[in-house]
Each structure stands twice: as structure tokens, then as C-alpha cells.
Residue, then its C-alpha position, 0 to 999 in steps of 0.5 A: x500500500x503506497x504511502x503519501x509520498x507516492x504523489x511526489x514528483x521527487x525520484x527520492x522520495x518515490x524510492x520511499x512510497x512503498x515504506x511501510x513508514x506512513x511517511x508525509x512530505x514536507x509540508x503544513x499537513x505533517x506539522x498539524x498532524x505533530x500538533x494535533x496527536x502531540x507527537x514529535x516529528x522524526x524528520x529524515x533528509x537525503x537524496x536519490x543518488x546517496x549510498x547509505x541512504x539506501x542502506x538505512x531504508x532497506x535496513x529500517x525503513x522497509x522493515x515491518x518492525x522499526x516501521x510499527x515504531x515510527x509509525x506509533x511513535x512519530x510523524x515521520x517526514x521524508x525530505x530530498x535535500x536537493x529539492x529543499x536545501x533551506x529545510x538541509x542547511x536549517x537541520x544540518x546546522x542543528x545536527x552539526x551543533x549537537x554532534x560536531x558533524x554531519x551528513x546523509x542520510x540525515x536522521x532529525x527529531x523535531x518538536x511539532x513546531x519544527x524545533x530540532x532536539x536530537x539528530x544524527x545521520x545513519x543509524x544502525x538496525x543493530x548498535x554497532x561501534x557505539x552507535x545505537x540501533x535505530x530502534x533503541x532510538x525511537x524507543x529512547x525518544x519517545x521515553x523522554x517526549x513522555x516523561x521529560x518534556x520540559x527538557x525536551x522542549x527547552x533543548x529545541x528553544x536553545x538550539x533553535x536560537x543558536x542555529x538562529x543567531x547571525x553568522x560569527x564571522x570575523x570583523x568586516x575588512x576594511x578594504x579588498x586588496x591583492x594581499x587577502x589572495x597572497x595569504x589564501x595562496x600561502x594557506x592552499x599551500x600549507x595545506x597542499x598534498x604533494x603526493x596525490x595532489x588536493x588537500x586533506x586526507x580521506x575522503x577526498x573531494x575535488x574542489x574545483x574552485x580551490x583550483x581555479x584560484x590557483x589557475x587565476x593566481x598563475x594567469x596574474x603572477x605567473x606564479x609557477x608554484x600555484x600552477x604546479x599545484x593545480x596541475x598536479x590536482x588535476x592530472x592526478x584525479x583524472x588518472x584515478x578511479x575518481x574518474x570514469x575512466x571508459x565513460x568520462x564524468x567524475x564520482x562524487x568523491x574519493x573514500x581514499x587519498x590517493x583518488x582511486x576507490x571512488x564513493x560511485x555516484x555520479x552529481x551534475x555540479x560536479x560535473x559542470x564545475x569540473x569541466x570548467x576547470x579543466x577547460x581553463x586548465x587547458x587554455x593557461x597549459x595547452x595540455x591536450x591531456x586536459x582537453x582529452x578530460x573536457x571532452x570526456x566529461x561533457x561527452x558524458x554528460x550529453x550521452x547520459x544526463x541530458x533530456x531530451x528538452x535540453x535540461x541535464x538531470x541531477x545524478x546518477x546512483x552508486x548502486x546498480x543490480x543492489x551492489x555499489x559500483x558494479x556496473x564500473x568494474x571489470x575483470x581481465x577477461x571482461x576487457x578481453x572480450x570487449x576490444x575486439x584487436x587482442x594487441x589493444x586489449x593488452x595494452x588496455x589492460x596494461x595502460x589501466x593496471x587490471x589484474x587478476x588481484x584486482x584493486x577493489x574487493x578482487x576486481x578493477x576500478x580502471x586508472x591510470x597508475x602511471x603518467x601518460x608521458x611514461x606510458x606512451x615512452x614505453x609504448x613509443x608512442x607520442x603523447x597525442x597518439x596514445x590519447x588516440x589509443x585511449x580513446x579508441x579503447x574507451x568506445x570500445x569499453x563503453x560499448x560493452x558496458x552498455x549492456x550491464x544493468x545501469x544505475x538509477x537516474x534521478x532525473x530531476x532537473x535542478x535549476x542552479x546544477x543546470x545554471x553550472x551546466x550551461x556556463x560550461x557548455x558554452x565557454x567549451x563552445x567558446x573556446x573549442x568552436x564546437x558547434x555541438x557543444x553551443x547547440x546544447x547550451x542554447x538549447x538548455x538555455x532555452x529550456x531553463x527560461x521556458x520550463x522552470x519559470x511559472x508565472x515570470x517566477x523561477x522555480x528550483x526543480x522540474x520533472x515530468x513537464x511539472x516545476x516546483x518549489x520557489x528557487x533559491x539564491x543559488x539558483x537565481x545566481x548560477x543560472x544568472x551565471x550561466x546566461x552570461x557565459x553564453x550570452x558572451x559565446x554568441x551575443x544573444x541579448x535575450x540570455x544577457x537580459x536573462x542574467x539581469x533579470x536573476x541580478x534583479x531578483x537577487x537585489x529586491x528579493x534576497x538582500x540582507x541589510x548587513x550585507x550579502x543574500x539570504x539563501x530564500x526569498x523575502x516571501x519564502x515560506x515561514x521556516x525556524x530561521x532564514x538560512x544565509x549559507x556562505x560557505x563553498x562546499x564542492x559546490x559555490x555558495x549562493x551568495x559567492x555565486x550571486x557576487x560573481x554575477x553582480x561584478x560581471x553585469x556591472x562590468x558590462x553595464x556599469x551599474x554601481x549599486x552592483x558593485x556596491x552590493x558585491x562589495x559589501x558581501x565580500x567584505x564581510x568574507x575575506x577575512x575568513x576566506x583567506x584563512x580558510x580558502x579551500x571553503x571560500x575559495x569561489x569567494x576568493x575567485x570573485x575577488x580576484x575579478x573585483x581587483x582586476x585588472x578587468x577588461x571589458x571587450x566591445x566588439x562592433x559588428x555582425x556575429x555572422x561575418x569572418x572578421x567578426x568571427x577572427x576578431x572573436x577568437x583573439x578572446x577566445x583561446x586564452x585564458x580570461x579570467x577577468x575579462x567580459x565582452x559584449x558583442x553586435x551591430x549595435x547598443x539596443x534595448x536589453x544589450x550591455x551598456x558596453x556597447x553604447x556609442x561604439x560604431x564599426x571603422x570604415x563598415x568592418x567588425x572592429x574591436x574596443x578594448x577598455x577598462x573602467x568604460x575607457x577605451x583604447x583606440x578602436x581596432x579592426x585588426x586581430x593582431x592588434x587586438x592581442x597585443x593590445x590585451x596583453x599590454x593591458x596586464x593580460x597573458x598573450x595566451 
């Protein structure tokens, strides 16, 4: 008998409609049910794609027994942390306060208000290793809301107001200077791991945004030590098992330091942030090794993740056939059988390191042990041409992978992974003029403006021809960021005037007074406390993403209030993100574009033409960090300020290079458009 989760739209919450939980959605229902029967809530978060999520349904929610208790004892609710992540911030902040650290499945008892006074993540249907067993839980819970109320319910007052209370952060800077990135740079370095590359040790997250930093610090200083630690972070996760190494795309994260035995799903952002890394990776090294990474990741994405409409779903499980990760593993003779020439299985099974012993619980997670520079000396193949081979082998592994059984898809599709999604699309279609790669991100593009506003109103989730939920800041910003990209790919003013009505709405709708955004609207449901997350997890924060987008639209079109606004969230910030830059980093890179120098690129014109075209790619193959451009035939209604009395020498495409809305003599000559841009403070390229 199907419980009420099964009208749900969320693929997580429908993986729980058949519990014999009574389990409700989030919602007014659930919380006056809590206050009618006098009942606490248990509150349970998590998310398609997550491992153990699955391992505490199969376990507890699907066993008769555990499910009689919550059933009697509670008012269970059941949350896609993806869908709602004002509802996750809110209750991992009270977790994190009441056990020192957090995660998913995510386990919360609430009072029928919605005050958190008891949580954890996974609980065990056994005690185990000093963790209780679920059961013992919900029997200890229940105990205490009978006989010791007064404690309960003064537990979630005090802990509602500590997740409540402003943000702890140190005193505002006073000013934004390029010594809060030298002592970043200086903390990245301390905390660096030679070896393996990133930071930390197990488990071991890519993060994306730390080593953009250290791409941008090489493009300003030629810093040689940022760009060795950046590389070698990159190179390194892309030999690993991190790393699909026959269908492209990364796992969420590494359970080892070394990036070999991956935590197996699959998440969009991931995805999109890392392509775009290594795309600019790519543009400052001309490493074709990168490019080989760029290709694969967004050749996954487009193969696998990718509507039919345009929109790129959130993820894929870990799990397949109830076995985490079996449908990336191999044996010798599964690799045999799949590449037909015996002399590429061979090199195949030793350019991968497969052995009969295996790596991972005696089979293969495929990786690269060894540089490609190695390989291909001892295979006496150029760099180039074992990519070639490389590449041949994975098509060939891929096709035979087809026909195992594949994991789950959720195939939601989020508004701020998507945003992240498109920027990526279009600077790869910017820089590698792949019709394929604009097509897509023009067509996601146009699937974001059609699919996910109802009512001139920008919604966070949509699946199945229906969107729900308001969006949140993030959502608003990356997708802000995303239209920019593109519109700066192909000078479309209707994504230019997308970007500004995301800016708008973050201004009117999401400002806090002391600076920086809210993560909800100012007309969001009535929650415990109004979430303001500021912290880069693998993922931008909203409101770093929201401060890139204010910087670049004031860039183009010179609005002040933008920069004001920016300015003031980063202040209160870069105190604390040079002193923890691997969490703030994608601050640290807004920062970076806010101290300049910027440059602001007019190209007059038709888009159409050859030496529009020719005087396009002078911007287009290097590394621009900050840089913006605005492109047409002229200034119109919904097109950057930027271009505003600029008219084209003679009839041809011509090019206006300026700073601070100064510019320098206009040109029509792609040579002279380089080296006027390398003599303003930017790298030749």
C-alpha cells in the first residue's frame, strides 16, 4: 500500500512510497498532524543518488518492525535535500551543533513546531561501534517526549536560537586588496598534498574552485608554484578511479587519498564545475591531456544526463543490480572480450593496471597508475597518439558496458546544477568552436527560461513537464551565471537580459541589510530561521555565486549599486576566506575579478561575418579570467551598456578594448587586438 509520498514528483522520495513508514512530505499537513496527536516529528533528509541512504531504508525503513515504531511513535517526514536545501542547511546546522558533524542520510527529531532536539545521520538496525540501533532510538525518544518534556522542549528553544543567531564571522575588512589572495595562496599551500595532489586526507573531494584560484593566481603572477599545484590536482584525479575512466564524468568523491576507490555516484555540479576547470586548465597549459578530460566529461554528460528538452538531470546512483559500483568494474577477461584487436586489449589492460588481484574487493576500478608521458615512452608512442589509443579503447569499453544493468537516474532537473551546466557548455563552445557543444547550451538555455519559470517566477526543480518549489539564491545566481557565459559565446541579448533579470531578483528579493543574500526569498515560506549559507562546499555558495554575477553585469553595464552590493558581501568574507580558502575559495575567485585588472571587450559588428568571427577568437583561446565582452551591430534595448556609442571603422567588425568604460583606440585588426590585451596586464595566451 503506497504511502503519501507516492504523489511526489521527487525520484527520492518515490524510492520511499512503498515504506511501510506512513511517511508525509514536507509540508503544513505533517506539522498539524505533530500538533494535533502531540507527537514529535522524526524528520529524515537525503537524496536519490546517496549510498547509505539506501542502506538505512532497506535496513529500517522497509522493515515491518522499526516501521510499527515510527509509525506509533512519530510523524515521520521524508525530505530530498536537493529539492529543499533551506529545510538541509536549517537541520544540518542543528545536527552539526549537537554532534560536531554531519551528513546523509540525515536522521532529525523535531518538536511539532519544527524545533530540532536530537539528530544524527545513519543509524544502525543493530548498535554497532557505539552507535545505537535505530530502534533503541525511537524507543529512547519517545521515553523522554513522555516523561521529560520540559527538557525536551527547552533543548529545541536553545538550539533553535543558536542555529538562529547571525553568522560569527570575523570583523568586516576594511578594504579588498591583492594581499587577502597572497595569504589564501600561502594557506592552499600549507595545506597542499604533494603526493596525490588536493588537500586533506580521506575522503577526498575535488574542489574545483580551490583550483581555479590557483589557475587565476598563475594567469596574474605567473606564479609557477600555484600552477604546479593545480596541475598536479588535476592530472592526478583524472588518472584515478575518481574518474570514469571508459565513460568520462567524475564520482562524487574519493573514500581514499590517493583518488582511486571512488564513493560511485555520479552529481551534475560536479560535473559542470569540473569541466570548467579543466577547460581553463587547458587554455593557461595547452595540455591536450586536459582537453582529452573536457571532452570526456561533457561527452558524458550529453550521452547520459541530458533530456531530451535540453535540461541535464541531477545524478546518477552508486548502486546498480543492489551492489555499489558494479556496473564500473571489470575483470581481465571482461576487457578481453570487449576490444575486439587482442594487441589493444593488452595494452588496455596494461595502460589501466587490471589484474587478476584486482584493486577493489578482487576486481578493477580502471586508472591510470602511471603518467601518460611514461606510458606512451614505453609504448613509443607520442603523447597525442596514445590519447588516440585511449580513446579508441574507451568506445570500445563503453560499448560493452552498455549492456550491464545501469544505475538509477534521478532525473530531476535542478535549476542552479543546470545554471553550472550551461556556463560550461558554452565557454567549451567558446573556446573549442564546437558547434555541438553551443547547440546544447542554447538549447538548455532555452529550456531553463521556458520550463522552470511559472508565472515570470523561477522555480528550483522540474520533472515530468511539472516545476516546483520557489528557487533559491543559488539558483537565481548560477543560472544568472550561466546566461552570461553564453550570452558572451554568441551575443544573444535575450540570455544577457536573462542574467539581469536573476541580478534583479537577487537585489529586491534576497538582500540582507548587513550585507550579502539570504539563501530564500523575502516571501519564502515561514521556516525556524532564514538560512544565509556562505560557505563553498564542492559546490559555490549562493551568495559567492550571486557576487560573481553582480561584478560581471556591472562590468558590462556599469551599474554601481552592483558593485556596491558585491562589495559589501565580500567584505564581510575575506577575512575568513583567506584563512580558510579551500571553503571560500569561489569567494576568493570573485575577488580576484573585483581587483582586476578587468577588461571589458566591445566588439562592433555582425556575429555572422569572418572578421567578426577572427576578431572573436583573439578572446577566445586564452585564458580570461577577468575579462567580459559584449558583442553586435549595435547598443539596443536589453544589450550591455558596453556597447553604447561604439560604431564599426570604415563598415568592418572592429574591436574596443577598455577598462573602467575607457577605451583604447578602436581596432579592426586581430593582431592588434592581442597585443593590445596583453599590454593591458593580460597573458598573450
Amino acid at each position: 500500500m503506497p504511502n503519501r509520498l507516492a504523489d511526489e514528483a521527487s525520484p527520492y522520495l518515490l524510492q520511499h512510497a512503498e515504506n511501510p513508514v506512513d511517511w508525509y512530505p514536507w509540508g503544513p499537513e505533517a506539522f498539524q498532524a505533530a500538533q494535533e496527536q502531540d507527537r514529535p516529528i522524526f524528520l529524515s533528509i537525503g537524496y536519490a543518488a546517496c549510498h547509505w541512504c539506501h542502506v538505512m531504508a532497506h535496513e529500517s525503513f522497509e522493515a515491518v518492525g522499526t516501521a510499527a515504531l515510527m509509525n506509533e511513535y512519530f510523524i515521520n517526514i521524508k525530505v530530498d535535500r536537493e529539492e529543499r536545501p533551506d529545510v538541509d542547511t536549517i537541520y544540518m546546522d542543528a545536527v552539526v551543533a549537537m554532534t560536531g558533524q554531519g551528513g546523509w542520510p540525515m536522521s532529525v527529531f523535531l518538536t511539532p513546531e519544527g524545533k530540532p532536539f536530537y539528530g544524527g545521520t545513519y543509524f544502525p538496525p543493530e548498535r554497532r561501534f557505539n552507535i545505537p540501533a535505530f530502534s533503541e532510538v525511537l524507543e529512547h525518544i519517545h521515553t523522554e517526549w513522555q516523561s521529560n518534556r520540559e527538557r525536551i522542549v527547552s533543548l529545541g528553544d536553545n538550539l533553535t536560537d543558536r542555529i538562529s543567531t547571525k553568522l560569527d564571522l570575523p570583523e568586516s575588512a576594511d578594504e579588498l586588496n591583492l594581499q587577502i589572495l597572497d595569504r589564501a595562496a600561502e594557506n592552499l599551500l600549507r595545506s597542499f598534498d604533494w603526493q596525490h595532489g588536493g588537500w586533506g586526507g580521506a575522503p577526498k573531494f575535488p574542489q574545483s574552485s580551490a583550483i581555479e584560484n590557483l589557475l587565476r593566481r598563475h594567469n596574474r603572477y605567473q606564479d609557477k608554484l600555484a600552477l604546479e599545484m593545480a596541475t598536479l590536482t588535476l592530472e592526478r584525479m583524472a588518472r584515478g578511479g575518481i574518474y570514469d575512466q571508459a565513460g568520462g564524468g567524475f564520482h562524487r568523491y574519493s573514500v581514499d587519498a590517493i583518488w582511486l576507490t571512488p564513493h560511485f555516484e555520479k552529481m551534475l555540479y560536479d560535473n559542470a564545475l569540473l569541466a570548467r576547470v579543466y577547460l581553463h586548465a587547458w587554455q593557461e597549459t595547452s595540455n591536450p591531456f586536459f582537453w582529452h578530460v573536457v571532452e570526456g566529461i561533457l561527452g558524458f554528460l550529453m550521452r547520459e544526463m541530458r533530456y531530451s528538452s535540453g535540461g541535464f538531470y541531477a545524478s546518477l546512483d552508486a548502486d546498480s543490480e543492489g551492489e555499489e559500483g558494479k556496473f564500473y568494474i571489470w575483470t581481465p577477461a571482461e576487457i578481453r572480450n570487449a576490444i575486439q584487436d587482442p594487441a589493444l586489449a593488452e595494452m588496455a589492460l596494461d595502460v589501466f593496471g587490471v589484474t587478476e588481484k584486482g584493486n577493489f574487493e578482487g576486481v578493477n576500478i580502471l586508472s591510470l597508475p602511471e603518467s601518460l608521458e611514461a606510458i606512451a615512452e614505453r609504448n613509443n608512442l607520442r603523447e597525442r597518439e596514445l590519447l588516440e589509443q585511449l580513446t579508441k579503447i574507451k568506445l570500445e569499453l563503453l560499448e560493452a558496458r552498455s549492456s550491464r544493468v545501469r544505475p538509477a537516474t534521478d532525473d530531476k532537473i535542478l535549476t542552479s546544477w543546470n545554471g553550472l551546466t550551461l556556463a560550461a557548455l558554452a565557454e567549451a563552445a567558446r573556446v573549442s568552436g564546437r558547434a555541438e557543444y553551443l547547440s546544447a547550451a542554447q538549447q538548455l538555455a532555452d529550456f531553463l527560461l521556458t520550463s522552470l519559470y511559472m508565472d515570470g517566477k523561477l522555480m528550483r526543480s522540474w520533472r515530468g513537464g511539472k516545476a516546483q518549489h520557489s528557487a533559491y539564491l543559488e539558483d537565481h545566481a548560477a543560472l544568472g551565471e550561466g546566461m552570461l557565459s553564453l550570452y558572451q559565446a554568441d551575443f544573444n541579448n535575450r540570455w544577457f537580459r536573462a542574467a539581469v533579470k536573476c541580478a534583479e531578483e537577487v537585489l529586491a528579493h534576497f538582500s540582507d541589510p548587513i550585507g550579502g543574500f539570504f539563501d530564500t526569498r523575502d516571501d519564502h515560506e515561514q521556516l525556524i530561521s532564514r538560512p544565509k549559507s556562505i560557505q563553498d562546499t564542492p559546490i559555490p555558495s549562493g551568495n559567492s555565486l550571486a557576487v560573481s554575477l553582480l561584478l560581471k553585469l556591472a562590468a558590462l553595464n556599469g551599474d554601481e549599486l552592483y558593485v556596491e552590493k558585491a562589495g559589501a558581501a565580500l567584505r564581510n568574507v575575506v577575512t575568513t576566506a583567506e584563512r580558510i580558502p579551500s571553503s571560500f575559495a569561489a569567494w576568493l575567485n570573485a575577488l580576484d575579478f573585483a581587483l582586476g585588472p578587468q577588461l571589458q571587450l566591445a566588439l562592433i559588428g555582425d556575429f555572422t561575418e569572418e572578421k567578426f568571427q577572427k576578431l572573436m577568437q583573439v578572446s577566445d583561446q586564452p585564458f580570461l579570467p577577468r575579462m567580459v565582452r559584449a558583442g553586435g551591430k549595435q547598443h539596443d534595448e536589453g544589450s550591455p551598456a558596453l556597447l553604447s556609442d561604439r560604431e564599426p571603422l570604415a563598415g568592418s567588425a572592429t574591436a574596443y578594448l577598455c577598462q573602467g568604460f575607457a577605451c583604447k583606440l578602436p581596432t579592426t585588426d586581430p593582431e592588434q587586438l592581442k597585443k593590445l590585451i596583453y599590454e593591458s596586464g593580460m597573458p598573450r595566451g
